[in-house]
N, C-alpha and C positions, 0 to 999 in steps of 0.2 A: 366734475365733468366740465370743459374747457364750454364755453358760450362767445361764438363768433360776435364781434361788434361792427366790424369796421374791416373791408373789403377795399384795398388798392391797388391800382393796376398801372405802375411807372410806366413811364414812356422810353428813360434811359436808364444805362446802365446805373449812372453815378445817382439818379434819385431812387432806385432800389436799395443800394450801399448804405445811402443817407437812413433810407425808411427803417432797413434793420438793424442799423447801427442806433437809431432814435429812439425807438419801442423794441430792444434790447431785451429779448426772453419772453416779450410778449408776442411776437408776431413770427408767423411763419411760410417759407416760402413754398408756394405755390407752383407746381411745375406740371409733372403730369394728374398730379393726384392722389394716386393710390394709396399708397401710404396713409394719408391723410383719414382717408374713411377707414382703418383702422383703427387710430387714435390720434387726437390733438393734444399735446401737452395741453397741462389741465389753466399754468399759466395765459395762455394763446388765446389773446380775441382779436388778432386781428391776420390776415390774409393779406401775405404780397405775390398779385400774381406779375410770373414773368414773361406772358405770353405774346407781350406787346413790346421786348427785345431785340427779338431777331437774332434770336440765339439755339438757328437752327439750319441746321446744313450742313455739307462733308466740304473742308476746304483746309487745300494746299497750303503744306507751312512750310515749302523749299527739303529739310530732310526727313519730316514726320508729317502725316497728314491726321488734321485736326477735325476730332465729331466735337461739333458744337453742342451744350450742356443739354438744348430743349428737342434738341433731335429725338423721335421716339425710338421706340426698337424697333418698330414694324419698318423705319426708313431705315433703318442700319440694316436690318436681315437684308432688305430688296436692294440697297446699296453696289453696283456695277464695282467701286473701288476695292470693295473687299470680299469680291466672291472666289477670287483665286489667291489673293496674298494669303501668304503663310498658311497655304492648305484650304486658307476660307473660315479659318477657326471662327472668326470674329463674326462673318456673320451666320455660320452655321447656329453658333452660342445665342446670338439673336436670336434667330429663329425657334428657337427652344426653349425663350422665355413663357412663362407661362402659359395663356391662350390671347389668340386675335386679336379679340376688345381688348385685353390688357395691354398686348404689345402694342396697340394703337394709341393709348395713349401714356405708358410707363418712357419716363425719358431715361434716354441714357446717363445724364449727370446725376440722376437721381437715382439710378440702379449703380451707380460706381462711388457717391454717395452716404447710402443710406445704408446697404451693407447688412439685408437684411439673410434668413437664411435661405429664401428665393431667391438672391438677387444672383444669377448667375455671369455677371459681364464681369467683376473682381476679378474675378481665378483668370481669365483671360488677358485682361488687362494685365495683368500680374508676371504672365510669360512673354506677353509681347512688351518687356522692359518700356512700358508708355508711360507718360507722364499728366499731372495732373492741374492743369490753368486756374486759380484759384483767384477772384478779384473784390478786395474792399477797397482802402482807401490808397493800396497799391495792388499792382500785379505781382503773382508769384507764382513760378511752374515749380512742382513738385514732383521729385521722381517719385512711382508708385511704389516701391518699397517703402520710402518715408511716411506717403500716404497713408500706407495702410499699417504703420509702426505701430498707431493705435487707432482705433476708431477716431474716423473723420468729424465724428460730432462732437467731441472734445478736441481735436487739434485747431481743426479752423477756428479763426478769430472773431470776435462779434462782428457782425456786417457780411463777413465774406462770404462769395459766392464761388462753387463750382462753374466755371463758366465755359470751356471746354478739357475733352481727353484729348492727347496727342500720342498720338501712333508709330512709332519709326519706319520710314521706311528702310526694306531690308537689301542689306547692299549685300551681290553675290546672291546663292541661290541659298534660299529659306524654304521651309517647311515646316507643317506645322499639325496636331490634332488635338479633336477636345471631345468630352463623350460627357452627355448629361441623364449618372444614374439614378431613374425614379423606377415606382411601383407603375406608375400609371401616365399618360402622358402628359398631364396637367400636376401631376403631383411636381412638388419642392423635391429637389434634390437630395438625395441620401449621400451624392457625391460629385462635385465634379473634375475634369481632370484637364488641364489642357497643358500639352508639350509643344516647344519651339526649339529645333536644331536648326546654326547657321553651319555651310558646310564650306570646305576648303577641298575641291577634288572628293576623297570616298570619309575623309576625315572631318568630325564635327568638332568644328571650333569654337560653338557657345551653344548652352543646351540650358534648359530653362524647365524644368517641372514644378505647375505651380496647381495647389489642390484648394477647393473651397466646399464651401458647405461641413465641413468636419470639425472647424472650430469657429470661431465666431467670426474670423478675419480670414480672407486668403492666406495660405501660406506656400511659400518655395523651400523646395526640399533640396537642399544641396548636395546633402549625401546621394539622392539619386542622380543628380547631376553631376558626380564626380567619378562615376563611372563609366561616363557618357564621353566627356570631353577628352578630346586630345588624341582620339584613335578614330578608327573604323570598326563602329563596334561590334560584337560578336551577340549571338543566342547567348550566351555563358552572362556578358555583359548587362543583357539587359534584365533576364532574371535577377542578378546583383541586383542592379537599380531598382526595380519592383522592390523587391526585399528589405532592401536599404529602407526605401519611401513608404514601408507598413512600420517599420520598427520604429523610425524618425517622429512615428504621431501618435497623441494620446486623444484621439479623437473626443469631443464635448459629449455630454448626455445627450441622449434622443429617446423620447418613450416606443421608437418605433424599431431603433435596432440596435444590440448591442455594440461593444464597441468594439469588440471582438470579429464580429461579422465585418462591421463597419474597415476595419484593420485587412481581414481578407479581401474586402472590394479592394482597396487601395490597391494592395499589392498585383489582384488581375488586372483593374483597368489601366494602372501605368505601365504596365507590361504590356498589356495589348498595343494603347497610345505610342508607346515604343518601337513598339512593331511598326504601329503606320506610318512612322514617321522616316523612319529607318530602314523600309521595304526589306 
């Protein structure tokens, strides 16, 4: 069992960098918390918090707009910038993070992150083609497919931080839906879904279905999106797609649903997601 020693609270960015580049497997970053009161690696005695950064706010990147890493969820749901882009997905997803006190202090670099089977902002991020600001002893933005190529806690490099997500903004008209299936409204997801078509006149030009909670990493189903793209599409069409997006996954273990079941959500709720997107 891991035994806190030594509690720091940098002032900049670059002596955070330094601090986990320094004590290298021992120390770990402090953000919103949560996480944490689960389990501390049993190496970890020591605490970097980041809360004295200033790494928190919705700000303008010219063609993507950027959530800073320590933003919580509870300011991304209430967020005026994303209550109508792309349907609102993003902060609908917010708001369906698990309960209040959580979302008040779960941050969003930390829920896009840590990639746990609650974290529902991934699958999101995943369809809105975002990228991911990542800063040690350089900067590097990552597109979120890379990101999430493999868990982010082996890709990032000693030191690095998530330090924000970037957004694109959507040129021409977008739309967008995402649906977060539980038993209960605080439960963990058994699924969640979120679609993004950009359109050209009644035809969709780039269509993006991406699912989480099913396996360990978000993932985009291209099959279902190759049904999508490049027409105006039909009833016939989007069943395809549904179809396509159950066969496409081999859903992980869950002691709570098979995976069989788990395979028939799929295929309803991207069907449905389909529907809203697609009226």
């Amino acid at each position: 069992m891991a035994t806190i020693k030594y509690f720091e609270r940098p002032k900049t960015l670059e002596e955070a960098v330094a601090l986990l580049q320094d004590r290298r497997g021992e120390a770990a970053v402090l953000g919103g918390g949560t996480s944490l009161t689960l389990r501390v690696p049993p190496a970890v005695d020591t605490l970097v918090d980041l809360s004295a950064l200033g790494l928190t706010g919705i700000e303008d990147r010219g063609d993507s707009t950027a959530i800073l890493a320590c933003t919580t969820v509870a300011e991304l749901a209430a967020s005026r910038v994303f209550q109508d882009r792309y349907g609102g997905i993003l902060a609908r997803a917010a708001d369906q993070v698990a309960s209040a006190p959580l979302r008040n202090m779960i941050t969003v670099g930390g829920n896009a992150f840590a990639v746990f089977p609650w974290s529902d902002l991934p699958s999101v991020f995943l369809a809105l083609d975002a990228s991911v600001v990542v800063t040690g002893r350089q900067q590097r933005v990552i597109p979120i497919g890379e990101f999430y190529a493999q868990h982010p806690r082996i890709s990032l490099r000693a030191g690095e931080l998530v330090t924000e997500v970037r957004v694109p903004k959507p040129v021409g008209r977008a739309d967008g839906s995402f649906v977060k299936v539980t038993k209960t409204r605080f439960d963990y997801a058994a699924l969640s879904v979120a679609v993004v078509c950009h359109f050209a006149g009644s035809q969709v030009q780039h269509c993006t279905v991406a699912l989480g909670s099913v396996r360990p990493l978000p993932i985009r189903v291209s099959q279902a999106e190759e049904e999508i793209v490049g027409k105006a599409p039909t009833k016939e069409d989007i069943i395809r797609a549904a179809a396509r997006a159950s066969g496409a996954i081999d859903p992980s273990q869950d002691f709570r649903y098979s995976q069989d079941y788990r395979r028939q959500l799929i295929k309803v709720w991207v069907k449905r997601c389909l529907h809203e997107v697609l009226g």
